[in-house]
C-alpha positions as CSV (number, residue, x, y, z in Angstrom):
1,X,108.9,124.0,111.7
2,X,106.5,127.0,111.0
3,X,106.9,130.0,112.7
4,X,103.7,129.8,115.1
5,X,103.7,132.7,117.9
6,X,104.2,130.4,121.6
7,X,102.4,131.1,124.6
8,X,103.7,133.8,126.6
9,X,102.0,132.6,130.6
10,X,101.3,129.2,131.5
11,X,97.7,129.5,131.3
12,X,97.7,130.1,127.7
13,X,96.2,128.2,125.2
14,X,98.4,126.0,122.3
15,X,96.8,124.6,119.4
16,X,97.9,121.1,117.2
17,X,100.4,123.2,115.5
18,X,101.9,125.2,117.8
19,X,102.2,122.5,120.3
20,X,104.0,120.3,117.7
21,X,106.4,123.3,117.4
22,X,107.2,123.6,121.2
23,X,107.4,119.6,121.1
24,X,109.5,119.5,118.0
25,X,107.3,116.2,117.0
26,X,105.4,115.6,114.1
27,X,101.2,116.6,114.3
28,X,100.7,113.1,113.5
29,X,102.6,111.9,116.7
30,X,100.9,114.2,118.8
31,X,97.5,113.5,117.4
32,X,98.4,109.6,118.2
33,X,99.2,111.0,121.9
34,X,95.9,112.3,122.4
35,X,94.3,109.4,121.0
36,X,95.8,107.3,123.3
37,X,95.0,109.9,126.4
38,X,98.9,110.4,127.0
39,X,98.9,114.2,126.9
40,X,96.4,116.3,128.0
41,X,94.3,117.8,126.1
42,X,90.6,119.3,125.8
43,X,88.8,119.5,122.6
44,X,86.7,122.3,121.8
45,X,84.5,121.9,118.9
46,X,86.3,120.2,116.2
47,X,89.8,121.5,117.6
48,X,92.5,120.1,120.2
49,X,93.6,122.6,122.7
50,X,96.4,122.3,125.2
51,X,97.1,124.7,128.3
52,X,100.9,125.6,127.9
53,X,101.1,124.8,132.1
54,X,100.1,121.5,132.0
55,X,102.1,120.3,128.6
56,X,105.4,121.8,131.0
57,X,104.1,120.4,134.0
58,X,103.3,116.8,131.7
59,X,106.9,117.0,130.5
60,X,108.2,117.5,133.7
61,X,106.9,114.2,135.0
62,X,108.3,112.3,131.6
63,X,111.8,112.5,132.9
């Protein structure tokens, strides 16, 4: 994995590739996630984002 800096508060932002990181999954999994509405996510232009709280919060409930 690539060094991408991780969010510091749980409202801040991820993108693709830093979320992969804090995941440990490939992009191309995650992409497939969002696809399938799994995960949540918001896209802003062109580019998925992901609020740090609610990826925790999401994991949290995968137990």
């Amino acid at each position: 994995m690539r060094g991408y800096p991780m969010a510091k508060k749980p409202g801040d932002v991820l993108t693709i590739e830093e979320l992969a990181a804090y995941l440990k999954i490939p992009k191309s999994t995650l992409y497939k996630l969002v696809r399938e509405g799994k995960i949540p996510s918001q896209k802003v232009g062109r580019h998925w984002r992901f609020l740090k709280g609610a990826i925790d919060e999401w994991l949290k409930r995968q137990e």
